[in-house]
N, C-alpha and C positions, 0 to 999 in steps of 0.2 A: 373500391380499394380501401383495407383499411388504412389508418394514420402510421405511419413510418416509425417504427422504434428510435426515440430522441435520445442521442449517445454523446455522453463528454469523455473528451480521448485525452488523458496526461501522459506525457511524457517530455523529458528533460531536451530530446533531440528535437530541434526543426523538422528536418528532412526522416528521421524516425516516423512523426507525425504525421508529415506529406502522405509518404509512403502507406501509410494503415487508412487514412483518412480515403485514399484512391481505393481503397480494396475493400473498403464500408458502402462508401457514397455510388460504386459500382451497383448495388444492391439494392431495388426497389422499395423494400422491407427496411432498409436501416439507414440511416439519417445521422452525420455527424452536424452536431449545434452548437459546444462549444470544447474549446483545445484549453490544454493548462501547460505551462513549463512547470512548476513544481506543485509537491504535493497538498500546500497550503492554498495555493492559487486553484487547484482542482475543490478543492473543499468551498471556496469563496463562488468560484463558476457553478457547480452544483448547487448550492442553494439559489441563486440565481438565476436558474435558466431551469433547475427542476426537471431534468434530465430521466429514461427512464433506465439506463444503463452506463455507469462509470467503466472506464477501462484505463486501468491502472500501471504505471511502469513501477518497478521498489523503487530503483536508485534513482532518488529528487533529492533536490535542496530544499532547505527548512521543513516539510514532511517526507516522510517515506512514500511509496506508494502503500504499504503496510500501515500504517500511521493514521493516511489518509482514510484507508479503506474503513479502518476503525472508529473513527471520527463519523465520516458518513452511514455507518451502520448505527450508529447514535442519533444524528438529527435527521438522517431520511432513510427511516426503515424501511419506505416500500423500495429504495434503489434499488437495483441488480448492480454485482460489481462484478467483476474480470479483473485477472491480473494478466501482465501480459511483459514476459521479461524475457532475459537470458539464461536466468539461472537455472537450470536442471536441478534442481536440491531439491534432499526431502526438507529440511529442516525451514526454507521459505514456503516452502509447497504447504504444510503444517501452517503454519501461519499465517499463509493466507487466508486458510478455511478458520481460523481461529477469529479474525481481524473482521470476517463478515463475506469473503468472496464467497461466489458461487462457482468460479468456473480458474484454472490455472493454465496459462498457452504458452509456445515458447516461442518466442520471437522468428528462431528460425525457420519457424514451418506456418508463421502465420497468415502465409499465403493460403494453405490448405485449412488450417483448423479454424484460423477465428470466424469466420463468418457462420459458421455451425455449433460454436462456442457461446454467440453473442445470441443468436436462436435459442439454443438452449438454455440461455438463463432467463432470457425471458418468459421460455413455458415454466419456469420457477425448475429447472433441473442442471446437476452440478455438471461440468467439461470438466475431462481433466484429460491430460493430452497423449495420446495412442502410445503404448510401450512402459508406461512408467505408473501405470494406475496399480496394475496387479503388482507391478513389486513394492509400491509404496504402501498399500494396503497390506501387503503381506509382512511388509516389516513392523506398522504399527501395531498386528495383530501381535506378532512374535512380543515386541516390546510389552503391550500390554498381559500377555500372558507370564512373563515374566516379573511384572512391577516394577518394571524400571520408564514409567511416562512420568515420573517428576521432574518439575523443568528444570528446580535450582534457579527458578528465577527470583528477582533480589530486589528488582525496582519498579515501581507500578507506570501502567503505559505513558500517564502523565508525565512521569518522572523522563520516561524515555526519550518525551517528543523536548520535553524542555534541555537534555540532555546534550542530543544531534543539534539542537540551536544555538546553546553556549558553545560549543564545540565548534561551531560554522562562523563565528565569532559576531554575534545579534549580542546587544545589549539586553539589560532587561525592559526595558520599555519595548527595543524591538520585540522581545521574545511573547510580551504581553500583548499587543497588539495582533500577533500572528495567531495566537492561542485563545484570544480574546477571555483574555485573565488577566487579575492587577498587577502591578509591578510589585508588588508585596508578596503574592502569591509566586512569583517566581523565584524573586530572594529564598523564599522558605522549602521550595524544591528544591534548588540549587543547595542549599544547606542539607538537607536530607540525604540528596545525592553524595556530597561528601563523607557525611557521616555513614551511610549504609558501605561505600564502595571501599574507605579507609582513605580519600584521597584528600591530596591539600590543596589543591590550588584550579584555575582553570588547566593548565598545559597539562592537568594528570588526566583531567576529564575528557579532554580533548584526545590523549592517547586510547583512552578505555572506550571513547566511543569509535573509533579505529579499529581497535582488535576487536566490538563488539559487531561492525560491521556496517554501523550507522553513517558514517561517512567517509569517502574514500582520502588514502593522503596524499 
């Protein structure tokens, strides 16, 4: 038999976790080795434990699963990652694949799809979840026939993640510590951030990372 696909499972819930963790370890083939609550804690267990597949929730505290995903497509490119959420969206969906996933499930059906999700990204091939492949495709095809795939985006991902953390209210030591950047270098995000967004203070940033979608209020 070969060696069990070694899986780090984040997500913000306990029993979220329970729950996936039974329907993995179910599975001769797939091995859960280490759990994260957020998405910064998921990037710290992955280097760590060297995992051979991430599976990721968005909505965490101090990173995204998005965020996350990003970061470990950076210091461990041979990871496989999964996202594994609620959200039916093209516009997460998109971004996942942008962020480094291979494979996008929806929570509610992750009884049926993920264990064939988590298979398939290890033969190095993308999941995306029954019903929503063709019209996603077919919309970025439209889009891009048209020229309308500019993102209008304004602030670099750096900017993002330091963004979601001033906003969650981390210091900047905390926030350097999380990011493993100096507290110099977040002062100067943080100031960028204002200057790009037009904002004044922390409570504006805090709203904008709200309606951006970074953190819930």
């Amino acid at each position: 038999m070969p060696e069990p696909t070694r899986i780090l499972l984040a997500d913000d819930h306990a029993l979220v976790r329970r729950g996936v963790r039974l329907i993995l370890d179910s599975e001769p083939d797939l091995k859960v080795v280490a759990e994260a609550a957020d998405g910064a804690e998921a990037v710290e267990k992955a280097r760590a434990e060297q995992p051979d597949l991430a599976i990721l929730d968005i909505a965490m505290q101090r990173l995204t699963g998005l965020q996350a995903a990003r970061e470990l497509s950076r210091v461990l490119p041979d990871l496989r990652i999964l996202i594994l959420t609620m959200y039916d969206n093209e516009q997460y969906f998109f971004a996942a694949l942008k962020a480094g996933a291979s494979g996008y499930v929806l929570k509610s059906v992750a009884d049926r799809d993920l264990v064939e999700a988590c298979r398939a990204a290890v033969r190095g091939e993308p999941f995306l979840y029954p019903g929503a492949a063709n019209a996603l495709i077919r919309n970025y095809l439209e889009r891009a026939a048209s020229g309308d795939l500019g993102s209008g985006r304004v602030i670099t991902d750096r900017e993002e993640e330091v963004l979601k953390l001033v906003a969650e209210g981390h210091s900047s030591k905390e926030i350097a510590d999380i990011l493993f950047i100096s507290a110099k270098t977040v002062e100067r995000h943080r100031a960028n951030l204002l200057q790009k967004l037009g904002l004044r203070d922390r409570l504006e940033l805090t709203r904008y990372a709200i309606r951006a979608g970074l953190i819930e209020p």
